[in-house]
C-alpha positions in Angstrom: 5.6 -84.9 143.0 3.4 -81.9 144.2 0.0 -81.2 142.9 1.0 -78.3 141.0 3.8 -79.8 138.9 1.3 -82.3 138.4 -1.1 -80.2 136.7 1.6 -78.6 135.2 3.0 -81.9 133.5 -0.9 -82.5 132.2 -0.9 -79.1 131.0 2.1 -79.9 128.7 1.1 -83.2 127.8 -2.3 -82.0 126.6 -0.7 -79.4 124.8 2.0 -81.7 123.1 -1.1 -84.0 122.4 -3.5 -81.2 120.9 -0.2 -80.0 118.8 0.2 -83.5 117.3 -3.4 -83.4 116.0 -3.4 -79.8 114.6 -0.2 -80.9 112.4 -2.2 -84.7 111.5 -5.3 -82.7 110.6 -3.8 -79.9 108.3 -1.7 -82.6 106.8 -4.5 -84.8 106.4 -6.7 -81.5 104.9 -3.7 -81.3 102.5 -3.3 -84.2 101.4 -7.2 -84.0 100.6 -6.7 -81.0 98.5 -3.7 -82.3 96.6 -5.8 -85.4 96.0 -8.7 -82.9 94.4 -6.8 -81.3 92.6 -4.8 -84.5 90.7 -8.4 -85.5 90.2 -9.5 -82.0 88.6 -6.7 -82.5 86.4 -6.6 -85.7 85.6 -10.6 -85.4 84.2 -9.4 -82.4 82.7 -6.7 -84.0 80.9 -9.3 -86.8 80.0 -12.1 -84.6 78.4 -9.4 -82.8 76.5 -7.9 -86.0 75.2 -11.6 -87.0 74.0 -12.4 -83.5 72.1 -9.2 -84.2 70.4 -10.4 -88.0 69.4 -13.5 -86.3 68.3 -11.4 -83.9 66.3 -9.8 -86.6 64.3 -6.4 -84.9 66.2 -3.6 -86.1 67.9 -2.2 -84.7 71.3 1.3 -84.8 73.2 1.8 -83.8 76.9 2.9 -80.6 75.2 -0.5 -79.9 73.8 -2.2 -81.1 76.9 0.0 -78.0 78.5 -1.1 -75.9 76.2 -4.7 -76.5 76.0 -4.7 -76.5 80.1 -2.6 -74.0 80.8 -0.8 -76.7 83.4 3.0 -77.1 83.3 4.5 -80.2 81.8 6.1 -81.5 84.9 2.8 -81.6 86.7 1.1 -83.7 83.8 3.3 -85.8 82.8 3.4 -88.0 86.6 -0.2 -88.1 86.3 -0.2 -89.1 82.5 2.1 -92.2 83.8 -0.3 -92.8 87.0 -3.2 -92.5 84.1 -1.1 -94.9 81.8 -0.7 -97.2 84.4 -4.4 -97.3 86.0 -5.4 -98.1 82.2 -7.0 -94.7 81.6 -4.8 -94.3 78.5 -3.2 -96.3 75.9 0.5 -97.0 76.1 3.1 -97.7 73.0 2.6 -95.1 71.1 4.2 -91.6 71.2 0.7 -89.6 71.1 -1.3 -90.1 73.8 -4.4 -92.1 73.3 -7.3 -92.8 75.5 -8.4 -96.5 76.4 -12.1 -97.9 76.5 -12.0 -97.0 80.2 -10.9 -93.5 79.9 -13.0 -92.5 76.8 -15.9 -94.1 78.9 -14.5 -91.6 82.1 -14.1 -88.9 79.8 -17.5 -89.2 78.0 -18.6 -88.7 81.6 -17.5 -85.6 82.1 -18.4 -84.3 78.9 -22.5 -85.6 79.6 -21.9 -83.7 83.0 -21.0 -80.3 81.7 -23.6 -80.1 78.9 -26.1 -81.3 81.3 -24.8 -78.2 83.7 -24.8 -75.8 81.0 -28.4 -77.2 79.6 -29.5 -76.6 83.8 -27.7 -72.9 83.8 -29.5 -71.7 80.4 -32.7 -73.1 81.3 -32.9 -72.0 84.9 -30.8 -69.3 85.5 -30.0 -65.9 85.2 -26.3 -66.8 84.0 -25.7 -65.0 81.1 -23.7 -67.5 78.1 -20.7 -66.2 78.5 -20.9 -67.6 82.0 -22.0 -71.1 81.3 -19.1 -72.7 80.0 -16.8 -71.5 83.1 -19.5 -72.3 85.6 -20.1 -75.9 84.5 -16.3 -76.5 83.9 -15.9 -76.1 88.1 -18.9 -78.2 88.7 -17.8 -81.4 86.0 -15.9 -82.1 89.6 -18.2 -82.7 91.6 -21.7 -84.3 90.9 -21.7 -88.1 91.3 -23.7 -90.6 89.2 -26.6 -90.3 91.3 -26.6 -86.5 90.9 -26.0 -87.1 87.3 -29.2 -89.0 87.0 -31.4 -86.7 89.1 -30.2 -84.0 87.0 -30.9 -85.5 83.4 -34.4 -86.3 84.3 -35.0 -83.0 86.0 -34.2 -81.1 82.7 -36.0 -83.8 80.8 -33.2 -85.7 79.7 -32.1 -83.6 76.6 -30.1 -84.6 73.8 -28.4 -81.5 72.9 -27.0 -78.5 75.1 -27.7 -74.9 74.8 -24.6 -74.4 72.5 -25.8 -77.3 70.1 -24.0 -80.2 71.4 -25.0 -83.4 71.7 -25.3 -84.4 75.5 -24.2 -88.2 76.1 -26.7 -90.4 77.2 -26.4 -92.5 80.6 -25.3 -95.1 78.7 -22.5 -92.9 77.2 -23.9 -92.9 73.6 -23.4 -89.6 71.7 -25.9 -88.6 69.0 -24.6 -88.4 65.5 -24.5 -84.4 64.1 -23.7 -83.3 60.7 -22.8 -79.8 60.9 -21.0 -77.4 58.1 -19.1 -74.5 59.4 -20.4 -71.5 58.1 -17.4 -70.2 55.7 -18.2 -74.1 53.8 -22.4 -73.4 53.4 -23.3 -72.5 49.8 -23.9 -68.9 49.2 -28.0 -68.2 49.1 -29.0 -71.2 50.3 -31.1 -71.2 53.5 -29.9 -73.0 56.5 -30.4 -72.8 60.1 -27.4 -72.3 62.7 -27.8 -75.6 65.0 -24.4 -74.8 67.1 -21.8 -72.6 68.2 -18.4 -73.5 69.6 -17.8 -71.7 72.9 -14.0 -72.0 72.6 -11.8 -70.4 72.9 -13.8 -67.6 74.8 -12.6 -64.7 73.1 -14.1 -66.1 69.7 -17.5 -67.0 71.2 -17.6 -63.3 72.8 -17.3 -62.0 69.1 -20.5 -64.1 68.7 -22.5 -63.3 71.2 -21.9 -59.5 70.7 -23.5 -59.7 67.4 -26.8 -61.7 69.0 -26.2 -64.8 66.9 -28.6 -67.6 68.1 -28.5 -71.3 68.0 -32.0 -71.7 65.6 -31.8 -68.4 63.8 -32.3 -68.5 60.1 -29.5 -67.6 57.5 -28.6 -67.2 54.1 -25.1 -66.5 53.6 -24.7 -63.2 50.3 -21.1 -62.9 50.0 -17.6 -65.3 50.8 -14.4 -64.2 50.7 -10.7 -65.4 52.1 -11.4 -62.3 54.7 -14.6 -62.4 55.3 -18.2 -64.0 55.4 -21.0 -62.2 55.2 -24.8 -63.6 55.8 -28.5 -62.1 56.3 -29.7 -63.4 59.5 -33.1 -62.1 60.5 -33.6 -58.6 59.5 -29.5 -57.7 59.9 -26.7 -58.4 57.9 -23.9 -59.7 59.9 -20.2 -60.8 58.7 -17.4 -62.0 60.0 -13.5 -63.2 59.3 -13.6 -67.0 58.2 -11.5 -68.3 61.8 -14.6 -66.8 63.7 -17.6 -68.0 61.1 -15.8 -71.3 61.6 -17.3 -71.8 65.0 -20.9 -71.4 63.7 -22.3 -74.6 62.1 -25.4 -74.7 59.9 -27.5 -77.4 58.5 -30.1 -77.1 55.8 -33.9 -76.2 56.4 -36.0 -79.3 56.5 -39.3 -79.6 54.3 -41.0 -78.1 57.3 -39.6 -74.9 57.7 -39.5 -71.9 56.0 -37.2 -69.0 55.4 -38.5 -65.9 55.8 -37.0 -63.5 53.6 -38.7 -60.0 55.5 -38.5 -61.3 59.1 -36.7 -59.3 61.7 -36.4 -59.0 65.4 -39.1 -57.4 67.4 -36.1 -55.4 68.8 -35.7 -53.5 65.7 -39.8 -52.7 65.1 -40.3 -49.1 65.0 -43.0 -46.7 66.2 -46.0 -46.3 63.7 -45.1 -50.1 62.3 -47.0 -52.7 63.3 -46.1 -56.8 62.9 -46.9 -60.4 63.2 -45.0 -62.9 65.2 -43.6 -65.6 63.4 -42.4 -67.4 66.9 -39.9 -67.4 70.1 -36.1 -68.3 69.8 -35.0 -71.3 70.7 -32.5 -69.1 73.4 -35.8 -67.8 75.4 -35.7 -69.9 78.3 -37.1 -70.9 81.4 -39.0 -68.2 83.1 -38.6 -65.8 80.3 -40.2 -67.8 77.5 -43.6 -68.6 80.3 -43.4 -64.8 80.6 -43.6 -64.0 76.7 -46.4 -67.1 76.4 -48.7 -66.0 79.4 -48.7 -62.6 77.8 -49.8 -64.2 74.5 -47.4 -63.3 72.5 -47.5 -66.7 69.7 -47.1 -67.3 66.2 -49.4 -64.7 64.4 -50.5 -62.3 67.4 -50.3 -58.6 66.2 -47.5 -56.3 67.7 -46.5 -52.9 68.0 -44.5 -50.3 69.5 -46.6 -48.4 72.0 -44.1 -46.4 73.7 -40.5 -45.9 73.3 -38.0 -44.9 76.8 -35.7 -42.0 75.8 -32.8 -44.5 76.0 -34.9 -47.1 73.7 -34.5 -49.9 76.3 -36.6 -51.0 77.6 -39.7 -50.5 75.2 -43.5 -50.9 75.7 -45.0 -53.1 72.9 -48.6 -53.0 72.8 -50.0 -57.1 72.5 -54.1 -57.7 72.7 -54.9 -54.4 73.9 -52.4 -54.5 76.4 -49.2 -52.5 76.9 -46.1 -54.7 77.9 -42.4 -53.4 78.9 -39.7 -55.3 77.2 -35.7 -55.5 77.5 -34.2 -55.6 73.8 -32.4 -58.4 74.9 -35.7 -60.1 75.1 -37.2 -58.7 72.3 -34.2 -59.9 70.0 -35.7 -63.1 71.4 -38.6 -62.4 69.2 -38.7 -63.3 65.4 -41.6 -60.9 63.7 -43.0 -60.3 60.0 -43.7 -56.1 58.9 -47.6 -55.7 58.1 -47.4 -51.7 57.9 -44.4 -49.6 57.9 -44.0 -45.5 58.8 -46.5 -44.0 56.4 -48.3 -46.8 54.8 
């Protein structure tokens, strides 16, 4: 055989060879991503499964479809690969986790409080972000990330919505909560959580600035609507959506002040008092609001108002500061003078 044909036989050879790898590597790469994504589901599948346990509910693959927006035929092999591993019960029509997978699932759960916790405290994600942005990362932090996380935020108990976050070793803090439409009418209470599904409810929430820690008193109930004072504003809404609000009482500590409003809504010529900082001014904001003294009992005004009202210059210890209204809502403040007094 001549040189050339030689080379010419390597030639195809190497191409035959480097052919052979291309196809082992994509199906390799798909195989990876098909084994992701059975994983993604089968955690989602698992948290759901546990919010319906905590529920007092019961769910069939039907609801899982539902709830995940997954067709049947793709659950139901992994619901028999999870039946099998041990993840869930078996005998029973409902499904039901086992120890294992309510210890799995209570995993997932600590890891996407945790996330949100991280996002609200050090980020510039707005809420409406957090729940999406920590259900994509759930997937993917391992224990040791876990861990490092936890003690970075200071291992917290609750999340920015008002959940309990699981501890390590997957204890979950006891909560007695009652939905707004069930609190007595004129009794004080403080809003301590509220439910971020499903997302078109929670946006209804937000858009009225209810906070997790604001103050309430709830003046009139009926089958179409509620309707509470809640610093400064009264605010109602249709039972379904007050259901996602929960409230517990005052303790002996705290008091309800009936004339407090947000600093957002101070006019020029009044002056106030601060009564304190939301609990939903985080991270750099709320160092920003304490280095330029603004605390319990320091005297406020408007200084100067932008033609478009936002932002606003307040004027704190001699000293004129520029302030969003979505960080002065963050703001909780008490009248002294009013427009010609």
């Amino acid at each position: 055989m001549n040189p050339a044909a030689i080379n010419l036989l390597i030639f195809f050879v190497l191409v035959i060879v480097v052919w052979g790898l291309i196809i082992l590597i994509n199906k390799r790469n798909i195989l990876q991503g098909k084994s992701k994504e059975q994983k993604t589901i089968t955690e989602d599948i698992l948290k759901q499964l546990f919010h319906v346990e905590q529920s007092q509910r019961t769910a069939t693959i039907a609801d899982l479809s539902g709830a995940l927006k997954i067709k049947e035929k793709k659950i139901l092999p992994l619901i028999e690969a999870m039946t099998s591993s041990g993840l869930l019960g078996s005998g029973t029509e409902a499904l039901e986790l086992s120890d294992s997978g309510r210890e799995y699932a209570i995993k997932i759960v600590r890891v996407h409080r945790l996330w949100e916790k991280y996002l609200a405290e050090n980020t510039g994600h707005q809420p409406s972000e957090w729940h999406y942005l920590a259900e994509k990362m759930e997937h993917q932090l391992d224990d040791g990330d876990i861990t490092k996380l936890s003690t970075a935020l200071g291992n917290p108990m609750f999340d920015p919505h008002g959940d309990p976050i699981p501890s390590v070793e997957g204890n979950i803090a006891e909560v007695k909560w009652t939905p707004l439409p069930s609190y007595p009418l004129y009794q004080p209470g403080k809003i301590v959580h509220i439910e971020d599904e499903p997302g078109v409810v929670y946006q209804q929430i937000l858009a009225k600035r209810i906070l997790v820690g604001s103050h309430i008193k709830i003046v009139g109930s009926s089958r179409s609507e509620v309707v509470f004072n809640c610093e400064g504003r009264e605010v109602s809404f249709s039972p379904i959506v007050a259901a996602n609000i929960s409230i517990e009482p005052l303790s002996s500590e705290e008091i309800y002040e009936e004339n407090s409003i947000r600093l957002s809504a101070l006019e020029v010529g009044e002056n106030a008092k601060v009564l304190g900082i939301s609990q939903e001014c985080r991270g750099a904001n709320r160092r920003r609001l304490l280095d330029l003294g603004i605390l319990p009992g320091t005297s406020i005004e408007v200084d100067l108002r932008s033609p478009l009202r936002d932002p606003i210059a307040y004027r704190v210890r001699n000293t004129s500061i520029a302030l969003r209204n979505s960080l002065a809502d963050l703001i909780l403040i008490n009248k002294t003078t009013s427009n010609g007094h």
